[in-house]
N, CA, C and O of each residue as an XYZ file, in Angstrom:
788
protein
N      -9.371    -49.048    -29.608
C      -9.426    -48.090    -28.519
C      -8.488    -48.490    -27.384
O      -8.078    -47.644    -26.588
N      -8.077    -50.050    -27.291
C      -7.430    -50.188    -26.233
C      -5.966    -49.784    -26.454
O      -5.219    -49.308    -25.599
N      -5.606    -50.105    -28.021
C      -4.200    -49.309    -28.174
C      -4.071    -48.091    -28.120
O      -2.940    -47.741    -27.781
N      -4.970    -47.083    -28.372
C      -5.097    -45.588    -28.381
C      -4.465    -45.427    -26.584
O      -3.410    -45.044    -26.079
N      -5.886    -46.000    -26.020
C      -5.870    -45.551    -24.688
C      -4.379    -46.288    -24.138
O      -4.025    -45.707    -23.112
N      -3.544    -47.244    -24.473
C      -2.610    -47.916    -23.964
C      -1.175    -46.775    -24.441
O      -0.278    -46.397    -23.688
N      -1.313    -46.516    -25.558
C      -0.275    -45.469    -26.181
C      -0.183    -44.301    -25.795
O       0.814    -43.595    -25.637
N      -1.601    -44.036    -25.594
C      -1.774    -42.052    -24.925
C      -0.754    -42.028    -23.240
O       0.054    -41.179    -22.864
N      -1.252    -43.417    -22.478
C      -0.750    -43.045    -20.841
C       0.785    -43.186    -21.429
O       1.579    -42.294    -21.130
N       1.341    -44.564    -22.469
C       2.453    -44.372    -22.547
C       3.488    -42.782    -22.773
O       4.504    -42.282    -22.288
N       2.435    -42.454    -23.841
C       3.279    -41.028    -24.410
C       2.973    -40.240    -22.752
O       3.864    -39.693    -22.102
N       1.699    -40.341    -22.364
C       2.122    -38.944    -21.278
C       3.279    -39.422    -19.972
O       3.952    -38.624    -19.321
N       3.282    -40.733    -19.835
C       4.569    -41.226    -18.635
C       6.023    -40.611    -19.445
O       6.847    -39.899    -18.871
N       6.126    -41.045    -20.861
C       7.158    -40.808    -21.410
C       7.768    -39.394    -21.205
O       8.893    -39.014    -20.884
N       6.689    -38.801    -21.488
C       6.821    -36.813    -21.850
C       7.472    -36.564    -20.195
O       8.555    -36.041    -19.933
N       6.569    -37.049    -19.316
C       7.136    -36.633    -18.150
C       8.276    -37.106    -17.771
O       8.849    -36.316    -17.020
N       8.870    -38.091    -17.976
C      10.303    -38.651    -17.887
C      11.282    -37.893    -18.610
O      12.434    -37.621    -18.273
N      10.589    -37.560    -19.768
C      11.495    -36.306    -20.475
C      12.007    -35.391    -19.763
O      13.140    -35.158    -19.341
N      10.682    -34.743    -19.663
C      10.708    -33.101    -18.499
C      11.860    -33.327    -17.362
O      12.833    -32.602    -17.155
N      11.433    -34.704    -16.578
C      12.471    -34.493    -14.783
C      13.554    -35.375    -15.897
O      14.412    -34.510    -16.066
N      13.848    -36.167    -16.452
C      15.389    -36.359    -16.785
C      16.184    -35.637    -17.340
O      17.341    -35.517    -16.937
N      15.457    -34.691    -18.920
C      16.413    -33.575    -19.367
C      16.384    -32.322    -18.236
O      17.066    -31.338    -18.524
N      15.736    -32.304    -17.140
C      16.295    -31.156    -16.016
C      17.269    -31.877    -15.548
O      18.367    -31.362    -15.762
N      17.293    -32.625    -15.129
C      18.268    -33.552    -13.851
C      19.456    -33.388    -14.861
O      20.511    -33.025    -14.341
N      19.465    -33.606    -16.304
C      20.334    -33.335    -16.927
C      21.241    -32.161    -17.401
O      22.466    -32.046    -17.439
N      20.239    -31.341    -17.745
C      20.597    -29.525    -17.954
C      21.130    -29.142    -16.581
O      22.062    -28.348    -16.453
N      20.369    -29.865    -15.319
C      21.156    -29.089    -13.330
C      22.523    -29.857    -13.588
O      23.609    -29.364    -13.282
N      22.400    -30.900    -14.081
C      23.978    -31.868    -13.529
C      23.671    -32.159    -12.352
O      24.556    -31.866    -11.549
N      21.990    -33.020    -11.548
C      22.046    -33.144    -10.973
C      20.973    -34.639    -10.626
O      19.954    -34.891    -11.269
N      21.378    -35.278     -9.754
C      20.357    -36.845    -10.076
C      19.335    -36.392     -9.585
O      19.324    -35.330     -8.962
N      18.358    -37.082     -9.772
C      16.570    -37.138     -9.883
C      16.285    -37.541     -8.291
O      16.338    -38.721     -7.944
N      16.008    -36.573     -7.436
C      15.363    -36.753     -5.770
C      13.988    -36.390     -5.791
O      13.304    -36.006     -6.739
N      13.637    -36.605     -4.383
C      12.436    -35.804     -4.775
C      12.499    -34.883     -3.120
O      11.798    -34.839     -2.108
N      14.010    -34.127     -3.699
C      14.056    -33.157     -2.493
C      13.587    -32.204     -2.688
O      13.038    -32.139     -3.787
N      13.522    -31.114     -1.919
C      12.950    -29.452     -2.043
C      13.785    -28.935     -2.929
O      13.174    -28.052     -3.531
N      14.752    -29.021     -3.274
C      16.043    -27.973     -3.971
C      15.610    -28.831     -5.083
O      15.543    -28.121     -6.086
N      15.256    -30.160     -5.373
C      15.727    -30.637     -7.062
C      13.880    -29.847     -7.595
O      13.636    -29.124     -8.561
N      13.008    -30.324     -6.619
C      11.908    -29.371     -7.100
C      11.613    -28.301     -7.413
O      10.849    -27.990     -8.327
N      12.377    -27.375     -6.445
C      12.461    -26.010     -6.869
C      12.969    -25.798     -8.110
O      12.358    -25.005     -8.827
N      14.408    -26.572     -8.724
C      14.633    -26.561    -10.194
C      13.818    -26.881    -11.008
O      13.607    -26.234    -12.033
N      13.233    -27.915    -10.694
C      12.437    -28.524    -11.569
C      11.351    -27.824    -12.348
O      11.043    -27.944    -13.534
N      10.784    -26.975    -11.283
C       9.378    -26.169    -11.385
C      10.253    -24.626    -11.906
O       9.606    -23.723    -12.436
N      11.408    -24.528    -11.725
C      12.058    -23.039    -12.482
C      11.953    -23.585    -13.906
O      11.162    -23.129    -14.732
N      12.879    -24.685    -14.162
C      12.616    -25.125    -15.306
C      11.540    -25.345    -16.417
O      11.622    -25.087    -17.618
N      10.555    -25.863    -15.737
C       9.009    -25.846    -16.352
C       9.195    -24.203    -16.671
O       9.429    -23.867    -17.832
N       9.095    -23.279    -15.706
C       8.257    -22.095    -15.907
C       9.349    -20.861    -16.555
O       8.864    -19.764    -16.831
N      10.593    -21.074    -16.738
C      11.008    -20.111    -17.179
C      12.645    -20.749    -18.296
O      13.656    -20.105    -18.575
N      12.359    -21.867    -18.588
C      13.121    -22.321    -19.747
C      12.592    -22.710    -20.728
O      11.787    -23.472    -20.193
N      12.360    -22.811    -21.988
C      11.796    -22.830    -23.756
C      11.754    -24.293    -23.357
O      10.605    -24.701    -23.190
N      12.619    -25.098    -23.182
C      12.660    -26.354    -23.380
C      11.910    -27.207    -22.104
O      11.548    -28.370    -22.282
N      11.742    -26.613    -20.992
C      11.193    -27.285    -19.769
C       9.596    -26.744    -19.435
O       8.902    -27.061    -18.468
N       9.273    -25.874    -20.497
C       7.854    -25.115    -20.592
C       7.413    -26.275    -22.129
O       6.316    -26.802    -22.315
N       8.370    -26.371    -22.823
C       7.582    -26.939    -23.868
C       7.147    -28.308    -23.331
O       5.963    -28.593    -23.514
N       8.103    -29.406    -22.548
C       8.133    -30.156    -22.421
C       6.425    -30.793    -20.923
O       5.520    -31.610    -20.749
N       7.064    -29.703    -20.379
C       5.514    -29.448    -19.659
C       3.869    -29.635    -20.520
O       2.931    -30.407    -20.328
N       4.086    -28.602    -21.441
C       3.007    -28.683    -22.272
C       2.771    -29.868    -22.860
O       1.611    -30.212    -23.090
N       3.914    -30.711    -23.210
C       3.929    -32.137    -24.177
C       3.098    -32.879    -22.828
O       1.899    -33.022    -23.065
N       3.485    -33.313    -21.621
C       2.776    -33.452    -20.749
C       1.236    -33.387    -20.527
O       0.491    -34.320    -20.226
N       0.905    -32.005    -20.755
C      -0.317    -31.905    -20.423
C      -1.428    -32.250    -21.281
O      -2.586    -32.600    -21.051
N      -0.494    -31.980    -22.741
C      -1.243    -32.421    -23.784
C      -1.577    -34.167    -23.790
O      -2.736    -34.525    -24.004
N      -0.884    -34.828    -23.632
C      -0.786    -36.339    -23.709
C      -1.728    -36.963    -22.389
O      -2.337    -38.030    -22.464
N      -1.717    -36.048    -21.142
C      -2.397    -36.672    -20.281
C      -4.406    -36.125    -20.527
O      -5.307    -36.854    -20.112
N      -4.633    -35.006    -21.125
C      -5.537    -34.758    -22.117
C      -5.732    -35.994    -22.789
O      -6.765    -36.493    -22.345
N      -5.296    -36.604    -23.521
C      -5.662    -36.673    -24.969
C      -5.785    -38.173    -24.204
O      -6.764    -38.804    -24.603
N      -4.985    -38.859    -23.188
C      -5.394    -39.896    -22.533
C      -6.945    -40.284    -21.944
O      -7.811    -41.158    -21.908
N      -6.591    -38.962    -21.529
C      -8.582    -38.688    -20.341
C      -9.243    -38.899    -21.758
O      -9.610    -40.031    -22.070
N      -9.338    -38.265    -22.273
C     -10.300    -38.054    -23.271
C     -10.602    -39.555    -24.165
O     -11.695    -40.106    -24.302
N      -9.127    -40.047    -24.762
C      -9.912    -41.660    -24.556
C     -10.399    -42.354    -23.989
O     -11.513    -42.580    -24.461
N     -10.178    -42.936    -23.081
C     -10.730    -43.563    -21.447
C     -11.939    -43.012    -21.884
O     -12.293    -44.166    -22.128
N     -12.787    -42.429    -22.174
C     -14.025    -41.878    -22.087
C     -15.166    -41.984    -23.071
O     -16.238    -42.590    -23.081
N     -14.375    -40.963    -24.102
C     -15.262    -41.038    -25.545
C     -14.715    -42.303    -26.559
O     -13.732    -42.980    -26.860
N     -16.136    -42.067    -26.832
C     -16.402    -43.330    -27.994
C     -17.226    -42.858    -29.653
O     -17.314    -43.189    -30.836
N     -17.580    -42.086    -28.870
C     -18.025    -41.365    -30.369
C     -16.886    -40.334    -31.245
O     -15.951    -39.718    -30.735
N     -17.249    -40.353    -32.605
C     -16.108    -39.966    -33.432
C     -16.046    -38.254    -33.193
O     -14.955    -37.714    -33.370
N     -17.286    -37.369    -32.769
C     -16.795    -36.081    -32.514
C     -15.605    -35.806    -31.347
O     -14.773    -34.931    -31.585
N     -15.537    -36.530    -30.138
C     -14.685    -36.291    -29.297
C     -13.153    -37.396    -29.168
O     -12.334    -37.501    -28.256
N     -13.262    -38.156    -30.631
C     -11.767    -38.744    -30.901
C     -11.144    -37.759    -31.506
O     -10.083    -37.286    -31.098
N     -12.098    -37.161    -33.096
C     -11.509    -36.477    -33.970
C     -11.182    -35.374    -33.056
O     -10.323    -34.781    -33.709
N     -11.360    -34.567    -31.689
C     -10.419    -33.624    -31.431
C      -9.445    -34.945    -30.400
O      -8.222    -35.054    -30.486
N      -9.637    -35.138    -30.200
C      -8.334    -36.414    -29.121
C      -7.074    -35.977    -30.389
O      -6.123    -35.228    -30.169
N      -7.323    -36.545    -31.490
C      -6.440    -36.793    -32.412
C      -6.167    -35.562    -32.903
O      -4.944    -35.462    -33.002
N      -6.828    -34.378    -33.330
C      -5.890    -33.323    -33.360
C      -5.096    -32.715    -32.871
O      -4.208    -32.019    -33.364
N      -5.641    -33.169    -30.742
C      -4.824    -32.722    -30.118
C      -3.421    -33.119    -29.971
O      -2.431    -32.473    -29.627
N      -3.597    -34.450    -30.348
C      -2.458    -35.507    -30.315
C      -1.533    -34.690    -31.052
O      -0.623    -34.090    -30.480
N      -1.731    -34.633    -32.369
C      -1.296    -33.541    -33.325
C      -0.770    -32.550    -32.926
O       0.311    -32.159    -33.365
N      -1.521    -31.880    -31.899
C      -0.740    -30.690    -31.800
C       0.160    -30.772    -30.467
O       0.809    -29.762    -30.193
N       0.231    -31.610    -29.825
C       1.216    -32.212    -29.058
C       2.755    -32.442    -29.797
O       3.794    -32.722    -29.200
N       2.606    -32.266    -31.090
C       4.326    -31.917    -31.630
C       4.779    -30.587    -31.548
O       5.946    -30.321    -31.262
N       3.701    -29.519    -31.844
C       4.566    -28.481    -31.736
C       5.005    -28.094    -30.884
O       6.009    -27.502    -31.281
N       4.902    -27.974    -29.399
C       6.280    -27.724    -28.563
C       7.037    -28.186    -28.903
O       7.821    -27.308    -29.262
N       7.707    -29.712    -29.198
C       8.565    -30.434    -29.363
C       9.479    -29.722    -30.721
O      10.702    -29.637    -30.614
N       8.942    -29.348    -31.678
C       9.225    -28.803    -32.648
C       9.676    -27.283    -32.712
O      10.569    -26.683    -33.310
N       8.911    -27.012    -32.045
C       9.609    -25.359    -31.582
C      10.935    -25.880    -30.730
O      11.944    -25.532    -31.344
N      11.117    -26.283    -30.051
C      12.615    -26.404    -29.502
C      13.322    -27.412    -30.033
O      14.195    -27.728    -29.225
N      13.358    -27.945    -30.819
C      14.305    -28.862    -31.516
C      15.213    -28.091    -32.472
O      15.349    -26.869    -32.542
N      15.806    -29.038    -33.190
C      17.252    -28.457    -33.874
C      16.806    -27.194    -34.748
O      17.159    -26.017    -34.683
N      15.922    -27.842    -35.574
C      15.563    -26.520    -36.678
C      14.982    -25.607    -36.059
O      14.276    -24.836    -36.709
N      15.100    -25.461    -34.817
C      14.322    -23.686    -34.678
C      15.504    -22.845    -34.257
O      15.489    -21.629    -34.067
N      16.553    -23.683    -34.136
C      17.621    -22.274    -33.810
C      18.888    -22.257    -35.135
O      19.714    -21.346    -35.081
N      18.977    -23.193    -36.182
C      19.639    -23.554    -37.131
C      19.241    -22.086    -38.550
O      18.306    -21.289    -38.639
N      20.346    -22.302    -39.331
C      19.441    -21.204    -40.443
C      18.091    -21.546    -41.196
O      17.595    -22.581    -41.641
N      17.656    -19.989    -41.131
C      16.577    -19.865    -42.010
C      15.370    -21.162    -41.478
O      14.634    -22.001    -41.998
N      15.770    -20.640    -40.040
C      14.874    -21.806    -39.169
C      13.338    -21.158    -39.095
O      12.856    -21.844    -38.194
N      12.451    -20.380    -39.452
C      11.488    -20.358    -39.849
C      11.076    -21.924    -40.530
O      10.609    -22.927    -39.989
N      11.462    -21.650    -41.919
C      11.371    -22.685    -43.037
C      11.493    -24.002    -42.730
O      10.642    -24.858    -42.976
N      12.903    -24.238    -42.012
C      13.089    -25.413    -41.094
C      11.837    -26.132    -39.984
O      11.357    -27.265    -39.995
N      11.611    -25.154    -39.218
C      10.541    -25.607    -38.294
C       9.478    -26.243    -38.796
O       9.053    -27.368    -38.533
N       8.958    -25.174    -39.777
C       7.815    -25.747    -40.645
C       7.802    -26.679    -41.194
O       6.833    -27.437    -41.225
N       9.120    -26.905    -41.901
C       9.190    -28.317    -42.948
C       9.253    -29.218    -41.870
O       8.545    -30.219    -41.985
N      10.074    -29.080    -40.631
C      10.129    -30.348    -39.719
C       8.503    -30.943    -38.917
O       8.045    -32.081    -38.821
N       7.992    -29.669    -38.470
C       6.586    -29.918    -38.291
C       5.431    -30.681    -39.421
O       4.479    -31.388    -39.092
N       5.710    -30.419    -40.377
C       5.428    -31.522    -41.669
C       5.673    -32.600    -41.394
O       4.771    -33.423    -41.241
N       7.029    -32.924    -41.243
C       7.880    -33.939    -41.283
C       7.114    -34.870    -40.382
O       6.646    -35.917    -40.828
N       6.951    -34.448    -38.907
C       6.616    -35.142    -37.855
C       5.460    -35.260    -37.932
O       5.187    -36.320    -37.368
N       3.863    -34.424    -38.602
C       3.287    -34.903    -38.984
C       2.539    -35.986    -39.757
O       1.573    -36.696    -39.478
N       3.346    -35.859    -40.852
C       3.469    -37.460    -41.818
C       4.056    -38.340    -41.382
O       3.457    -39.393    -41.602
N       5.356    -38.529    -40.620
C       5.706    -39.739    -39.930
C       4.255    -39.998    -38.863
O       3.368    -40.831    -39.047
N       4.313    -39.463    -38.258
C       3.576    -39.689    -36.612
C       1.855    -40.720    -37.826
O       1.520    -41.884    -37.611
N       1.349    -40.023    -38.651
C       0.308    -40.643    -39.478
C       0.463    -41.724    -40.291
O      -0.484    -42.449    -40.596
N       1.983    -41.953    -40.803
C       1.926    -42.822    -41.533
C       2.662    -44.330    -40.636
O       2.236    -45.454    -40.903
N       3.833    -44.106    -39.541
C       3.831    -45.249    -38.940
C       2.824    -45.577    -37.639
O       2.508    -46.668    -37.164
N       2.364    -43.955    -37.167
C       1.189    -44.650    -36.291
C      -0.007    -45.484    -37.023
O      -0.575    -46.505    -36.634
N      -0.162    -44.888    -37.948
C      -1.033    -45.831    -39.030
C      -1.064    -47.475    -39.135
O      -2.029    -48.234    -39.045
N       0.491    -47.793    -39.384
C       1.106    -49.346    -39.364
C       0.731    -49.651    -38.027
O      -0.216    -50.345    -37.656
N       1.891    -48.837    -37.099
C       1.344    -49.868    -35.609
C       0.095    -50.101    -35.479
O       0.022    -51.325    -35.591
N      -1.207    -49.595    -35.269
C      -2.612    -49.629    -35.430
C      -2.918    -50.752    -36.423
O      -3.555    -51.738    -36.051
N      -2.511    -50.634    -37.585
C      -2.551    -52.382    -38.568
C      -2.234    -53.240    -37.950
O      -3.045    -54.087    -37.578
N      -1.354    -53.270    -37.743
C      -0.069    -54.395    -37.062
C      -0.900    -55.119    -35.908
O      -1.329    -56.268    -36.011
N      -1.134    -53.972    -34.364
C      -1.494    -54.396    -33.584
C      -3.067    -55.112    -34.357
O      -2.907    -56.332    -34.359
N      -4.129    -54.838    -34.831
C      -5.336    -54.682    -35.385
C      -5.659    -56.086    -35.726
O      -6.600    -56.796    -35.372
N      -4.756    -56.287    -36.418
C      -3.715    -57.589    -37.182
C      -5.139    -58.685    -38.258
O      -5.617    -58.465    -39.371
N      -5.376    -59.732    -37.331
C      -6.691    -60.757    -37.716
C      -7.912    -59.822    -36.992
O      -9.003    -59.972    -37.543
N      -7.901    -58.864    -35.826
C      -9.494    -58.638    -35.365
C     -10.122    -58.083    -36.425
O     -11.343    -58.164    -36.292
N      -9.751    -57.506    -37.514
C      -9.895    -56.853    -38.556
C     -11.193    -57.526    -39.448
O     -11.957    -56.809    -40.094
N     -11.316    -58.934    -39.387
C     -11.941    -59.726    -39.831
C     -12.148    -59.431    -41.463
O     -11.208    -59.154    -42.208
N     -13.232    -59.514    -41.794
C     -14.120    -58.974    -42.821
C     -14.069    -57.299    -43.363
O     -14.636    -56.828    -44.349
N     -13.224    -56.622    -42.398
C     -13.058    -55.747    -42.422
C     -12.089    -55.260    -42.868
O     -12.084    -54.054    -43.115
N     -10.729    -56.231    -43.158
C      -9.908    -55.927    -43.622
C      -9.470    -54.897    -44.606
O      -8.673    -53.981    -44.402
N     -10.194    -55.220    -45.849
C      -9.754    -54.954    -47.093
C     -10.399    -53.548    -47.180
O     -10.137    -52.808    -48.128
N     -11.295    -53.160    -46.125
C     -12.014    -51.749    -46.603
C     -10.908    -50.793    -45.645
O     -10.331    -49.831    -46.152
N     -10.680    -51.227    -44.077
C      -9.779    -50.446    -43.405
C      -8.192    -50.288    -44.346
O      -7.604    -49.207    -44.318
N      -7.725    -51.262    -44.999
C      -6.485    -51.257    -45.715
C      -6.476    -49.885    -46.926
O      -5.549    -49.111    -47.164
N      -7.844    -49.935    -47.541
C      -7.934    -48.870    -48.508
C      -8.302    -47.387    -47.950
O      -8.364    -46.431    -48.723
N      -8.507    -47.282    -46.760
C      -8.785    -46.128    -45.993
C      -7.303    -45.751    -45.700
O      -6.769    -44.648    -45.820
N      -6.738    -46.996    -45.266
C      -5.383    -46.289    -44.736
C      -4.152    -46.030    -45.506
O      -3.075    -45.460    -45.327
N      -4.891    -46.831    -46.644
C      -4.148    -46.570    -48.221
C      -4.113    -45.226    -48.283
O      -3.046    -44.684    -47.995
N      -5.171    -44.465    -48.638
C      -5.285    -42.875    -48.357
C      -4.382    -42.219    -47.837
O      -3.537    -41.617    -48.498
N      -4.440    -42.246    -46.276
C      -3.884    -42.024    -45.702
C      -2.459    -41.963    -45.616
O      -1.817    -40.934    -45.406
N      -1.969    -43.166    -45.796
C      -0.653    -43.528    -46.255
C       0.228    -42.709    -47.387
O       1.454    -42.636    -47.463
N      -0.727    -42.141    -48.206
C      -0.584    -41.804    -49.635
C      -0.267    -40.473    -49.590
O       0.452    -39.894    -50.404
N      -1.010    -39.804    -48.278
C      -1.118    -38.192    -48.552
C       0.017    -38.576    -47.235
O       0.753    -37.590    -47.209
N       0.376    -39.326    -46.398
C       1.895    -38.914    -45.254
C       3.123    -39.501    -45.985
O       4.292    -39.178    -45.770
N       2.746    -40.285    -46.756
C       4.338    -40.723    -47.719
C       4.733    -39.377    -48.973
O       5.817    -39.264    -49.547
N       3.531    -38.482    -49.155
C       4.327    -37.506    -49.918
C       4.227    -36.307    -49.092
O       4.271    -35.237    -49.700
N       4.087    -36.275    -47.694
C       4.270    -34.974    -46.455
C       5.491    -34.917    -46.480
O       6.141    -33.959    -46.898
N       6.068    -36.275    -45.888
C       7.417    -37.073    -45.818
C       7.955    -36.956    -46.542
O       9.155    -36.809    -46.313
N       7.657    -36.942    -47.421
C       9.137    -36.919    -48.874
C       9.137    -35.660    -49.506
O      10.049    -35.464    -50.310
N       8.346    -34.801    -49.327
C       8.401    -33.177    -49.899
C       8.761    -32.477    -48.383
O       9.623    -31.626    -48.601
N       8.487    -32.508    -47.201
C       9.217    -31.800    -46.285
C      10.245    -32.428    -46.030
O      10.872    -31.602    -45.366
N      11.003    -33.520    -46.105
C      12.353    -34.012    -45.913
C      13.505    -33.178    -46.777
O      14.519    -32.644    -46.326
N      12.842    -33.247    -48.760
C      13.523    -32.527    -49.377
C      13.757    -31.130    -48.941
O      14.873    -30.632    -48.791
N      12.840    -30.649    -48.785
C      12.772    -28.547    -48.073
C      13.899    -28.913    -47.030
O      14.906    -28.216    -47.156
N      13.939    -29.787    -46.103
C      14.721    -29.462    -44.957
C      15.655    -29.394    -45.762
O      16.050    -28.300    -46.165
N      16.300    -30.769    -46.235
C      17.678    -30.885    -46.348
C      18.367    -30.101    -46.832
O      19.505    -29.762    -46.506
N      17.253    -29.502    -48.247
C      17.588    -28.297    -48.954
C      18.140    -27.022    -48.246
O      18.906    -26.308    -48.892
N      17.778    -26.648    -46.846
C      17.612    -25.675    -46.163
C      19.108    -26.031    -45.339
O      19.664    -25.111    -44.738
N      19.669    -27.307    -45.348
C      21.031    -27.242    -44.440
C      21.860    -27.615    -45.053
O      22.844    -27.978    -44.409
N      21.928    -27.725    -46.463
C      23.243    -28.092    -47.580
C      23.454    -27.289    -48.411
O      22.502    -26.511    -48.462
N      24.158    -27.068    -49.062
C      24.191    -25.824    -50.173
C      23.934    -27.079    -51.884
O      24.641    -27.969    -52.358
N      22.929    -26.636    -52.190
C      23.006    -28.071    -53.078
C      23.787    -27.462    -54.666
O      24.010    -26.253    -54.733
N      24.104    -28.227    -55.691
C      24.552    -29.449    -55.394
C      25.840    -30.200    -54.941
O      26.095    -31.382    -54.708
N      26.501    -29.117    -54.911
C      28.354    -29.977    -54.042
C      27.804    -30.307    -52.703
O      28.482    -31.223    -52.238
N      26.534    -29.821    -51.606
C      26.741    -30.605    -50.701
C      26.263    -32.070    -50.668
O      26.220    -32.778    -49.661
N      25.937    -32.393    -51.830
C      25.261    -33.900    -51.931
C      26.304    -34.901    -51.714
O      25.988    -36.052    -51.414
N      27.962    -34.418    -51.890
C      28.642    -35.929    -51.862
C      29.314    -35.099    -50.397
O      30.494    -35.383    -50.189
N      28.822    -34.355    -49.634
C      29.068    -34.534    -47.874
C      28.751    -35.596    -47.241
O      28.052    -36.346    -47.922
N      29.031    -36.041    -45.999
C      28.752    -36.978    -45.418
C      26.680    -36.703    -45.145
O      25.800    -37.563    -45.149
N      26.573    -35.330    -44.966
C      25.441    -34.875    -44.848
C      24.341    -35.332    -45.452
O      23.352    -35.875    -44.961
N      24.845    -34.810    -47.628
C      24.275    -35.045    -48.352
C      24.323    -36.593    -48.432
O      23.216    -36.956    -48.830
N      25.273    -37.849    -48.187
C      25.203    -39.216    -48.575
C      23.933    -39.703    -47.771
O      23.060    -40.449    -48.213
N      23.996    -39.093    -46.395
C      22.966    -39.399    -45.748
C      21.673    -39.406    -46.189
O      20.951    -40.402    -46.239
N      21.240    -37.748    -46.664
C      20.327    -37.858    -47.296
C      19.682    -38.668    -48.140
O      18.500    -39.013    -48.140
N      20.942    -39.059    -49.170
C      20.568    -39.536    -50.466
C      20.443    -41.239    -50.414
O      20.095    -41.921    -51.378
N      20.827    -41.797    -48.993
C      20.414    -43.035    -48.295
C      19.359    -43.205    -47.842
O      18.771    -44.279    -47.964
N      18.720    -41.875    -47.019
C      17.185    -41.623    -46.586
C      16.344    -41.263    -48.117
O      15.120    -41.130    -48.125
N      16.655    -41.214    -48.587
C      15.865    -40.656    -50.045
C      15.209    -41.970    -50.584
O      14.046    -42.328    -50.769
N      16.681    -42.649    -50.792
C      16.620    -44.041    -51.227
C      15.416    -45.185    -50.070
O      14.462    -45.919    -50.328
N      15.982    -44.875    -49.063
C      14.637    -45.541    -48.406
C      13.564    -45.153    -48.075
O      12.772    -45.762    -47.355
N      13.386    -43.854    -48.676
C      11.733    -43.567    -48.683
C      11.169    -44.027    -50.136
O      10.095    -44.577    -50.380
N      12.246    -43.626    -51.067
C      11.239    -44.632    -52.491
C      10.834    -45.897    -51.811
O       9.658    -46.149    -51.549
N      11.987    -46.810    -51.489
C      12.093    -48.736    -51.509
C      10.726    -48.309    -50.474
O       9.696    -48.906    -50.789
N      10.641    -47.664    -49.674
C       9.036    -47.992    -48.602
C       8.406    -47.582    -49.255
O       7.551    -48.467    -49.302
N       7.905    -46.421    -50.260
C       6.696    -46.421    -51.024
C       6.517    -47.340    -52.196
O       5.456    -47.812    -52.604
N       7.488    -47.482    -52.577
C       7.086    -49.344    -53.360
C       6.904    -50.264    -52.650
O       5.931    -50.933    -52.999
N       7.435    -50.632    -51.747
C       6.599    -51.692    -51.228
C       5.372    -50.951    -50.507
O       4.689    -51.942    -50.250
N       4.800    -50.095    -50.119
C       3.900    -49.423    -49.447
C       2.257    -49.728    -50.572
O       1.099    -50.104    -50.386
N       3.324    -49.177    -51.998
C       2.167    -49.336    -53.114
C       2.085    -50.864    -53.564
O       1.265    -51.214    -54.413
């Protein structure tokens, strides 16, 4: 709980550093805390895709913070953690694949995407940090997160394929610089699910 609650304030300081730096960035203008950079600031929140989403990433993270700090019982984590969850889709609605082709498909597969990552290495850090307190407990939390692991290593590797599929013309675009890429990320998602298994 102390990493939850230590990670949640991180993500919501982060989100907000997002919000006032990509404005200060989109104005071409440095970070004050005058009347004119606020007034952008707050146009931005309220009437740009990217400074409304980024708001929301905000509000969601400082949520999902309160809400640790607090609860301890598993009905009011399990929504903490969905909310957490749904703290990608702004991010995902304005990222690359929503304005790219046949960005429906894109979005979705990327929202996958960030799903199974966000579960399967938040998963590790949580081990990692967890490390020896684990005690006796080890070997039963390892096979839980085995699970887990199991159903975000094939989120990950079936929405990675849809994307890529969706921005190469396959198969001549496989020897693009595009496709090599891919087929380097491909390669290191097997080598991590063997060593994973």
């Amino acid at each position: 709980m102390v990493l939850v609650a230590t990670t949640s304030i991180i993500w919501t300081f982060s989100a907000l550093a997002v919000l006032v730096l990509g404005f200060a960035d989109i104005a071409g203008v440095p970070v004050s805390g005058s009347p004119e950079f606020s007034a952008g600031l707050v146009a931005y929140m309220t009437e740009l895709p990217s400074g409304s989403a980024w708001l929301s990433v905000v509000i969601i993270a400082a949520v999902v913070a309160t809400v640790v700090f607090g609860a301890r019982s598993p009905g009011p984590l399990a929504a903490a953690a969905l909310l957490a969850i749904a703290g990608l889709v702004p991010v995902i609605l304005i990222g690359h694949a929503s304005s790219g082709t046949d960005h429906e498909q894109a979005t979705n597969s990327l929202g996958l995407h960030l799903v199974g990552v966000c579960l399967w290495f938040g998963g590790l850090i949580a081990l990692a940090a967890a490390g020896t307190a684990l005690g006796k407990d080890t070997a039963a939390v390892l096979r839980r997160f085995s699970s887990l692991a199991l159903f975000a290593f094939i989120l990950v590797s079936a929405s990675g394929v849809i994307n890529a599929s969706i921005r190469m013309p396959l198969p001549e675009g496989l020897t693009s610089p595009y496709g090599v890429l891919v087929m380097a990320k491909t390669a290191a998602v097997i080598i991590l699910g063997i060593i994973g298994y």
